[in-house]
One Martini backbone bead per residue (centre of mass of N, CA, C, O) as a GRO file, in nm:
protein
   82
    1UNK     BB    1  -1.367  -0.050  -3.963
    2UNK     BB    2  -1.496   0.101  -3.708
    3UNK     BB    3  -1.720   0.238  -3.523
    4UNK     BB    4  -1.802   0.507  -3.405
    5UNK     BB    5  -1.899   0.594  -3.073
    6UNK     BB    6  -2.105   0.781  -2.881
    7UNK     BB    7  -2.028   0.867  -2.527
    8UNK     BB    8  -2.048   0.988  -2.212
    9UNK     BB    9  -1.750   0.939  -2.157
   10UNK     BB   10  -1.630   1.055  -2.423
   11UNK     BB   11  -1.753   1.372  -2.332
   12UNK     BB   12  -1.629   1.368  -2.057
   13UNK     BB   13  -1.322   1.359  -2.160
   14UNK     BB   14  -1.339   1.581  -2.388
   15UNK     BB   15  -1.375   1.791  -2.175
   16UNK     BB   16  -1.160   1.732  -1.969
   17UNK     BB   17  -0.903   1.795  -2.168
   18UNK     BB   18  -0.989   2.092  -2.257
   19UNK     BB   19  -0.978   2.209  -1.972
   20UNK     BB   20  -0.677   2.115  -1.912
   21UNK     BB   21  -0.531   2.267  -2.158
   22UNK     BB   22  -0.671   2.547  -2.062
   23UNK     BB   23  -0.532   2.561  -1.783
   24UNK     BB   24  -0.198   2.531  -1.931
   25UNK     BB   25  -0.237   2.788  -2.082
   26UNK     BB   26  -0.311   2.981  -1.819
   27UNK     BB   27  -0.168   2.876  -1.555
   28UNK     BB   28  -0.389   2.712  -1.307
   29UNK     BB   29  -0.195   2.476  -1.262
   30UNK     BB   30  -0.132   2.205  -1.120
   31UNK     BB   31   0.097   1.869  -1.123
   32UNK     BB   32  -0.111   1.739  -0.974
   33UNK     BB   33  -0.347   1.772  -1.084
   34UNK     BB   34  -0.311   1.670  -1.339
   35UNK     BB   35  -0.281   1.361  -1.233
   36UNK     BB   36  -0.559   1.355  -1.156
   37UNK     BB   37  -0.669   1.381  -1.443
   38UNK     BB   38  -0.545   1.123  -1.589
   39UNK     BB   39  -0.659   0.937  -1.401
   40UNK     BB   40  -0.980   1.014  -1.466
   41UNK     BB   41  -0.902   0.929  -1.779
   42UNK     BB   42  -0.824   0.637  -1.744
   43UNK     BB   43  -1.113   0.528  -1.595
   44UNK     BB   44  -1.331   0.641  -1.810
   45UNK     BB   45  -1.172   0.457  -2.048
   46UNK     BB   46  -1.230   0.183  -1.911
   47UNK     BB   47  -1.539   0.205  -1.830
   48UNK     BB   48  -1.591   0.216  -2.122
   49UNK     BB   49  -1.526  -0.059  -2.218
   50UNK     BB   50  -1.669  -0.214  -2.027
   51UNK     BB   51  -1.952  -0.160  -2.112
   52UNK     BB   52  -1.932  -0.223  -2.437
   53UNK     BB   53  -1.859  -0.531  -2.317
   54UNK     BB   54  -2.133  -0.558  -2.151
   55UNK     BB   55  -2.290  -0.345  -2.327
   56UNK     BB   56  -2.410  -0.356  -2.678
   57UNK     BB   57  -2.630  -0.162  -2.642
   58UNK     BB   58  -2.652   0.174  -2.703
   59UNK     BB   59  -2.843   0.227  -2.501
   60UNK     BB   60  -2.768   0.131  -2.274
   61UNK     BB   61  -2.505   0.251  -2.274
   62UNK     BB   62  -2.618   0.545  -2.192
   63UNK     BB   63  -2.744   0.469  -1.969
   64UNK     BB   64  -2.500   0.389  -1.768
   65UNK     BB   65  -2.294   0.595  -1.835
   66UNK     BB   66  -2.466   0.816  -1.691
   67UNK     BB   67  -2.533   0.674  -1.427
   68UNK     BB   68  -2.163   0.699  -1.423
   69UNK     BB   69  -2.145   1.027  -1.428
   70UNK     BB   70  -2.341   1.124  -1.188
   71UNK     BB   71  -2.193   0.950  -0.981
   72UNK     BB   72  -1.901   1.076  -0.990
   73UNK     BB   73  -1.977   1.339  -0.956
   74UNK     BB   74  -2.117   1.326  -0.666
   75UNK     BB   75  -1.860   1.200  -0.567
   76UNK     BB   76  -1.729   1.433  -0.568
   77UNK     BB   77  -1.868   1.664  -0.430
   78UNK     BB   78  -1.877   1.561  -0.177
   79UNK     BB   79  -1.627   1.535  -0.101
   80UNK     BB   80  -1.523   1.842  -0.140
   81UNK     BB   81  -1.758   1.898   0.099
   82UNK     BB   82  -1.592   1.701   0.321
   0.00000   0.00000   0.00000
């Protein structure tokens, strides 16, 4: 059995599904919203996959999973404002 990793991207996709389940629990959210929200989340899945499999070294996969959760972050925020 592997050892599990937690990294940036596992704690953003389990904090995203939380909200999500959240959301359909107090029934705030549209069922497009939802669509938008698994592929947020299958994308996040393939990136940590990526990282994993391109940085074996878990400080590397931190920094690098970090710094690309803080860009998807400020990237959703622009589109928004914009």
């Amino acid at each position: 059995m592997k050892k599990l990793r937690i990294t940036p991207l596992n704690i953003t996709s389990a904090l995203l599904l939380t909200w999500l389940l959240w959301q359909i629990v107090i029934d705030k959210i549209s069922t497009g919203t939802i669509g938008w929200i698994f592929l947020l989340l299958l994308v996040l899945v393939v990136a940590d996959q990526f990282f994993r499999l391109m940085l074996r070294r878990l400080k590397r996969v931190w920094i690098a999973e970090g710094f690309f959760v803080v860009l998807v972050a400020l990237a959703i925020w622009i589109l928004k404002v914009w």
